[in-house]
mmCIF file of the C-alpha atoms, coordinates in Angstrom:
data_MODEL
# 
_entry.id   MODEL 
# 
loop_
_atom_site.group_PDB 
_atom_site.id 
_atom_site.type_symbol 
_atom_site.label_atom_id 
_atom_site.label_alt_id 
_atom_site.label_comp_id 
_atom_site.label_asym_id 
_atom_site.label_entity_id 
_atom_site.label_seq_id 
_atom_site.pdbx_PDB_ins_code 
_atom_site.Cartn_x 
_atom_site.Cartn_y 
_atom_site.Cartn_z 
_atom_site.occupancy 
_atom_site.B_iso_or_equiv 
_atom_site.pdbx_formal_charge 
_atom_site.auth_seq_id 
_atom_site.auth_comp_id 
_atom_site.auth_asym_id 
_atom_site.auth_atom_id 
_atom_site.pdbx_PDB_model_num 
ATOM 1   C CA . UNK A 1 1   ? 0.000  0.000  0.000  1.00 0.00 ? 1   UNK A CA 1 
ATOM 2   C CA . UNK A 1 2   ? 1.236  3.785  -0.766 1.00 0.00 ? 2   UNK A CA 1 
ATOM 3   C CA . UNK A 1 3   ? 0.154  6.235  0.160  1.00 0.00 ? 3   UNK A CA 1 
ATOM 4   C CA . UNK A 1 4   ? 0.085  9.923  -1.022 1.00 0.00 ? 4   UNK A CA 1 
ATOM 5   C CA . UNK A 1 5   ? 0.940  13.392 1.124  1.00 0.00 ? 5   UNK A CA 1 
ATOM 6   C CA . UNK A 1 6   ? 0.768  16.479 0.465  1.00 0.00 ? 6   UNK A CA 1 
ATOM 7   C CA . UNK A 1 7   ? 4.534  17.723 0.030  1.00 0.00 ? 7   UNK A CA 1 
ATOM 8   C CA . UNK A 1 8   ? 3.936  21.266 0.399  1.00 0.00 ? 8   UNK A CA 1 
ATOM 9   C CA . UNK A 1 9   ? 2.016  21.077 3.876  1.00 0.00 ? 9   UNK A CA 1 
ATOM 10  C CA . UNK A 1 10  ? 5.259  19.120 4.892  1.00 0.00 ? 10  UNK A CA 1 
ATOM 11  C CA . UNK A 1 11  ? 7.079  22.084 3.438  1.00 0.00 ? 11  UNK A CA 1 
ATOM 12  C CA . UNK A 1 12  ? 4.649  24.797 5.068  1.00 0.00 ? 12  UNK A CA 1 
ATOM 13  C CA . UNK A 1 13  ? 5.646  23.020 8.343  1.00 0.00 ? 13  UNK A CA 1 
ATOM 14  C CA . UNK A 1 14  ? 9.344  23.241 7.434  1.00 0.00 ? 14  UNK A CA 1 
ATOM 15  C CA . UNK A 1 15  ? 9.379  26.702 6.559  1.00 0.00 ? 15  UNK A CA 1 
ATOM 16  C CA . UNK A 1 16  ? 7.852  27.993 9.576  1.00 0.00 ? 16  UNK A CA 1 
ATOM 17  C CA . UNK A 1 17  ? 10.592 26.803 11.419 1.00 0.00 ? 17  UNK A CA 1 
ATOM 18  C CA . UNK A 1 18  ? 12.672 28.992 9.457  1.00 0.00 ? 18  UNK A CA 1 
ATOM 19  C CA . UNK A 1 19  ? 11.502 31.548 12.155 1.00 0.00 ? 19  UNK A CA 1 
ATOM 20  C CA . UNK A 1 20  ? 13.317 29.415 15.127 1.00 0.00 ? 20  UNK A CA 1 
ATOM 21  C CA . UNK A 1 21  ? 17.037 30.981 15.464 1.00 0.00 ? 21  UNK A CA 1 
ATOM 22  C CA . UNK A 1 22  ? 17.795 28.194 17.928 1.00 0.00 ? 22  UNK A CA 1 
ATOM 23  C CA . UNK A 1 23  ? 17.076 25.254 15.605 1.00 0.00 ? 23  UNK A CA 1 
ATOM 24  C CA . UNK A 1 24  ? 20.024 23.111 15.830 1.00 0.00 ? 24  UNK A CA 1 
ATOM 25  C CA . UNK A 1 25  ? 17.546 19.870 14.806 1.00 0.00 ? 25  UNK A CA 1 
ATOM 26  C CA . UNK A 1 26  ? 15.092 18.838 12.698 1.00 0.00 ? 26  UNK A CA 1 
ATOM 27  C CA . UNK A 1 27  ? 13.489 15.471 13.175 1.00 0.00 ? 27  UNK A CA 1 
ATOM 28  C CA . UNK A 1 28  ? 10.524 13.605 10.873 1.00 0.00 ? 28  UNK A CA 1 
ATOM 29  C CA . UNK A 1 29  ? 8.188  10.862 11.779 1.00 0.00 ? 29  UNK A CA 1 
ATOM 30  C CA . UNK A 1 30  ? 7.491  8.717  8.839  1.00 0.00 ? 30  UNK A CA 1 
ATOM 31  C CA . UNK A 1 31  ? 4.767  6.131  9.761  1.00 0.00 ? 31  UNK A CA 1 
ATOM 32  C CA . UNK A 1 32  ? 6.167  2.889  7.338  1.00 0.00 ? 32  UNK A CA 1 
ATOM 33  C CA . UNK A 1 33  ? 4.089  -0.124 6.273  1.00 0.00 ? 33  UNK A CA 1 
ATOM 34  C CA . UNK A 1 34  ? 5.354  -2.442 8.827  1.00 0.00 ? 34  UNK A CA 1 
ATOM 35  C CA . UNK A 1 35  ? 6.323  -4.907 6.033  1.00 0.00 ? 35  UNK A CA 1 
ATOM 36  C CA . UNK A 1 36  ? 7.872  -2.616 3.902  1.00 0.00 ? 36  UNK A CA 1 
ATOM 37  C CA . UNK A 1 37  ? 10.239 -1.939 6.550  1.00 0.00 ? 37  UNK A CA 1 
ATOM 38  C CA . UNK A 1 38  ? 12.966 -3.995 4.620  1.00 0.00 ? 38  UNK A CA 1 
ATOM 39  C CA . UNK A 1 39  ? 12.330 -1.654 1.593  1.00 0.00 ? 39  UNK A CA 1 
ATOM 40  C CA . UNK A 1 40  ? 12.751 0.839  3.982  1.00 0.00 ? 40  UNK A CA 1 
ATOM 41  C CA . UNK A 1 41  ? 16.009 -0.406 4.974  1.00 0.00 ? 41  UNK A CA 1 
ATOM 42  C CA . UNK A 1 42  ? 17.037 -1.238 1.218  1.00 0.00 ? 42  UNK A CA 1 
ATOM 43  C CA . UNK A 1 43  ? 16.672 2.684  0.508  1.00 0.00 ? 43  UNK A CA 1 
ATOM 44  C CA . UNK A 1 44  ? 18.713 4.265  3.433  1.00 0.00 ? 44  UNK A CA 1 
ATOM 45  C CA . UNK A 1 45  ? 21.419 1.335  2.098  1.00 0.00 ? 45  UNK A CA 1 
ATOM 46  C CA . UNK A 1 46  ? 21.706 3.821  -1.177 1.00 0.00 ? 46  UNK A CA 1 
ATOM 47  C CA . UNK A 1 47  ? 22.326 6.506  1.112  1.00 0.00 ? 47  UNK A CA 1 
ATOM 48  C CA . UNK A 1 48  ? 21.448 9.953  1.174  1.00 0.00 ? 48  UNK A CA 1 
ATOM 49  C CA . UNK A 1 49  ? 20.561 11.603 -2.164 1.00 0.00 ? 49  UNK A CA 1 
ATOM 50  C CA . UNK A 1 50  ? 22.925 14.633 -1.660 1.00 0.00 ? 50  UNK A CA 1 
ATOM 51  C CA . UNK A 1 51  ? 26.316 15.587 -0.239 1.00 0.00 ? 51  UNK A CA 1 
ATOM 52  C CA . UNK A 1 52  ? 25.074 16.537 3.827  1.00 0.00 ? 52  UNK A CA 1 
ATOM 53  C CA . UNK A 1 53  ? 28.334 18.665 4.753  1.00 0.00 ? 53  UNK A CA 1 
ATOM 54  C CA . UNK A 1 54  ? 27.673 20.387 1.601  1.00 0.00 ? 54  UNK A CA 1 
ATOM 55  C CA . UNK A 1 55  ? 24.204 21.265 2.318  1.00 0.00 ? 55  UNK A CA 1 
ATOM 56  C CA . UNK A 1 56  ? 25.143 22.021 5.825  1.00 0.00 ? 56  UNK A CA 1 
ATOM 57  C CA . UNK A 1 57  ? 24.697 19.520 8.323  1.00 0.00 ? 57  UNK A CA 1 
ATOM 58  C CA . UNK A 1 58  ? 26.329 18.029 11.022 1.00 0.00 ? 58  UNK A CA 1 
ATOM 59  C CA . UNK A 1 59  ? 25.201 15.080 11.649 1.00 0.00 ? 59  UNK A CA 1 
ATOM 60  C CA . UNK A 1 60  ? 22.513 12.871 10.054 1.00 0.00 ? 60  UNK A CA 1 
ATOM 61  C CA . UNK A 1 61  ? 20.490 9.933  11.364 1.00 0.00 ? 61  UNK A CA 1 
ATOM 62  C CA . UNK A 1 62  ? 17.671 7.660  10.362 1.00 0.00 ? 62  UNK A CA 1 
ATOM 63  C CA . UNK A 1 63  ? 15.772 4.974  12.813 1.00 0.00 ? 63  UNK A CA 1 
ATOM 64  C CA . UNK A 1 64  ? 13.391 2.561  12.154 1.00 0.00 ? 64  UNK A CA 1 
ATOM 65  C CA . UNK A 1 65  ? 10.870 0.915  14.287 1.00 0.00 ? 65  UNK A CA 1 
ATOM 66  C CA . UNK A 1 66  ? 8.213  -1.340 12.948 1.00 0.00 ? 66  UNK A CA 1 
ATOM 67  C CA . UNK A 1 67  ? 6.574  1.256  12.441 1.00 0.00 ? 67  UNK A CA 1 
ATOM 68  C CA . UNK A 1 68  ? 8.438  4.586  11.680 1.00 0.00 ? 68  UNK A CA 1 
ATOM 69  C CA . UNK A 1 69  ? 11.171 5.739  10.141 1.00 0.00 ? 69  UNK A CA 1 
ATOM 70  C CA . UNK A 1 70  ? 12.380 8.508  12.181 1.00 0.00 ? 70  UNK A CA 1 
ATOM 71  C CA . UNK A 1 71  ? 14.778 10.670 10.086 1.00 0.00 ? 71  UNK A CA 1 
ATOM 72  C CA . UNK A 1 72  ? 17.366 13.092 12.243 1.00 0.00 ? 72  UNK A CA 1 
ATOM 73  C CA . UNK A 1 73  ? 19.133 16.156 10.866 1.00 0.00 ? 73  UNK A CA 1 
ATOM 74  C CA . UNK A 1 74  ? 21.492 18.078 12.927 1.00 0.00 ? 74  UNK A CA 1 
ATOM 75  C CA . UNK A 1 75  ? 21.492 21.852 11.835 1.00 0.00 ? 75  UNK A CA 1 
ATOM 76  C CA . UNK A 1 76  ? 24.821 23.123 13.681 1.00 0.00 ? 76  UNK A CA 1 
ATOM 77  C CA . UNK A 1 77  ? 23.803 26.599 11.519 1.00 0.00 ? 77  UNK A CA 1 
ATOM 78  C CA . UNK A 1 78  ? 20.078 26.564 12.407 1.00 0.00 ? 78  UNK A CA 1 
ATOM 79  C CA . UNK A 1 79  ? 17.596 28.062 9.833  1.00 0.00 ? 79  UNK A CA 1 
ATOM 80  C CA . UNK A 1 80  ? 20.612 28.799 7.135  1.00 0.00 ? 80  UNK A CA 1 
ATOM 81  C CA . UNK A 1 81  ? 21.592 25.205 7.372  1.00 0.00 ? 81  UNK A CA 1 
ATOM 82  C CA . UNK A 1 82  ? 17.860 24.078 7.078  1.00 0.00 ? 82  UNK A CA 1 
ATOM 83  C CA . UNK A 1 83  ? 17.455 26.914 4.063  1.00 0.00 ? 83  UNK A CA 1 
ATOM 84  C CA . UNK A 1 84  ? 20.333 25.048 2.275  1.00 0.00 ? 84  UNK A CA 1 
ATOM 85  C CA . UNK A 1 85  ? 18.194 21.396 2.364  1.00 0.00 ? 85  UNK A CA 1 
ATOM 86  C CA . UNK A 1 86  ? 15.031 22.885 1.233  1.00 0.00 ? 86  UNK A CA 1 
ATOM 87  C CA . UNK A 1 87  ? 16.867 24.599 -1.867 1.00 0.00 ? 87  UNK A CA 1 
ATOM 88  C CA . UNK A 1 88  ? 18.169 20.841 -2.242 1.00 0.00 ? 88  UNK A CA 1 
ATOM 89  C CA . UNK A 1 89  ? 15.550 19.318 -5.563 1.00 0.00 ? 89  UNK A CA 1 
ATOM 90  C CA . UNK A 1 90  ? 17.161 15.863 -4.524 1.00 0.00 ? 90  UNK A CA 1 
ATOM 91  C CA . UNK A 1 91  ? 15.677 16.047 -0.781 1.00 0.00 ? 91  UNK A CA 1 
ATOM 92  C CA . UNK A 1 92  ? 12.340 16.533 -2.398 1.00 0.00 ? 92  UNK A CA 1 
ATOM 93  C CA . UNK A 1 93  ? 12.823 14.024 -4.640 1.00 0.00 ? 93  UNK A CA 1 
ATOM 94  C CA . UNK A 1 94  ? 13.810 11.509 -1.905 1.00 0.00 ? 94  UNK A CA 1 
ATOM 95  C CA . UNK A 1 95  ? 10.780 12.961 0.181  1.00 0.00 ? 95  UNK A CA 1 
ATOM 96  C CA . UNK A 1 96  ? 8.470  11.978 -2.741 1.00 0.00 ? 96  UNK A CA 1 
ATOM 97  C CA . UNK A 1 97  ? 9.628  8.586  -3.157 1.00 0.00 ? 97  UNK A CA 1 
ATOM 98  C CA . UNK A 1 98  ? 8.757  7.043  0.457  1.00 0.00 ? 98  UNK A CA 1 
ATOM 99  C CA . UNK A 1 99  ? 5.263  7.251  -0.173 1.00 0.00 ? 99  UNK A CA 1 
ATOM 100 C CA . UNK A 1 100 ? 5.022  4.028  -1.577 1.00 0.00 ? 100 UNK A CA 1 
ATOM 101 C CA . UNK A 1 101 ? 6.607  2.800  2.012  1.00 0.00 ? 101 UNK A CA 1 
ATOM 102 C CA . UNK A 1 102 ? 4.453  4.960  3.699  1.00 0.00 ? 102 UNK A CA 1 
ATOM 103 C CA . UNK A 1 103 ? 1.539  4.248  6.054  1.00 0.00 ? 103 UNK A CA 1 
ATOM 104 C CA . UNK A 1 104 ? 0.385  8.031  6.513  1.00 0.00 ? 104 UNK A CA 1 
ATOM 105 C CA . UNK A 1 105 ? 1.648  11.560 6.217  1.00 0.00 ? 105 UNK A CA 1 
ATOM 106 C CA . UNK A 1 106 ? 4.980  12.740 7.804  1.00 0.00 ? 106 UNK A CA 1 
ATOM 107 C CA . UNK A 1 107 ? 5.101  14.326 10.864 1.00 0.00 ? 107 UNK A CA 1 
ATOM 108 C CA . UNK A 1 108 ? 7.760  16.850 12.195 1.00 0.00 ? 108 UNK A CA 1 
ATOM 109 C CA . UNK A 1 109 ? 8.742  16.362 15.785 1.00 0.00 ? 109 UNK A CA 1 
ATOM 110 C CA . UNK A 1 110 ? 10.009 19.205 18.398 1.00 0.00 ? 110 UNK A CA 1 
ATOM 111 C CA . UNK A 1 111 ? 13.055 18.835 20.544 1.00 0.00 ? 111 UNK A CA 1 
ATOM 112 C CA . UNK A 1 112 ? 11.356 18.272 24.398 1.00 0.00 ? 112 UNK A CA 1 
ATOM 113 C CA . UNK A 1 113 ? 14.542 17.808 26.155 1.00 0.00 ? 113 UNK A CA 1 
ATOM 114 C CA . UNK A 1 114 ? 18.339 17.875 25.448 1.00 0.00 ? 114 UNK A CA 1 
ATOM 115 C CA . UNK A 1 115 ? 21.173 16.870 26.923 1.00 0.00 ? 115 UNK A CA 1 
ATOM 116 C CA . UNK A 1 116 ? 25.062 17.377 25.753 1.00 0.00 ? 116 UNK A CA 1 
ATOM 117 C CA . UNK A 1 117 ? 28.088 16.460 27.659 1.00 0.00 ? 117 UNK A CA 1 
ATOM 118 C CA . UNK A 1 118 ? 29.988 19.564 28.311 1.00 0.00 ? 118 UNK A CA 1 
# 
């Protein structure tokens, strides 16, 4: 099963973070097909569709549960760093194809605690 979202409310939601000077993450919530989870896997294998240091990040993760795929993007420049993967066409591109993995629209989740070693 695929299913279709609406790209540009996922953008809308990305954008208005643009406003946040203290953004130093942005994190999605993909709910996956729980047995497409090894397509899932089989497409983070190819790696990500750009260069990351080039487009400004710092660190990059993805997770999967059965359920999720929970994608991590550290933004060590906040909103400039997050301006540079938006004007990326290959992250929309990559955005686009997970709908045939996925089991509902994307979500973006808010930091609610934090914790660094000094």
């Amino acid at each position: 099963m695929s299913v279709s979202f609406d790209i540009g409310e996922l953008d809308r939601e990305i954008t208005a973070l643009r406003s946040h000077p203290h953004l130093r993450k942005l994190v999605i919530v993909l709910p996956i097909e729980p047995d497409l989870r090894d397509m899932a896997r089989d497409v983070l294998a190819e790696g990500p569709p750009f260069d990351l240091r080039a487009a400004g990040l710092d660190a990059h993760e993805v997770l999967l549960t059965d359920n999720e795929a929970i994608f991590v993007f550290g933004l060590p420049d906040g909103p400039p760093a997050l301006e540079r993967i938006l004007a990326e066409e290959d992250f929309w591109t990559v955005v686009s194809s997970w709908e045939r993995i996925a089991a509902g629209p994307p979500r973006i989740a808010s930091v609610a605690f934090d914790w660094h070693a000094a």
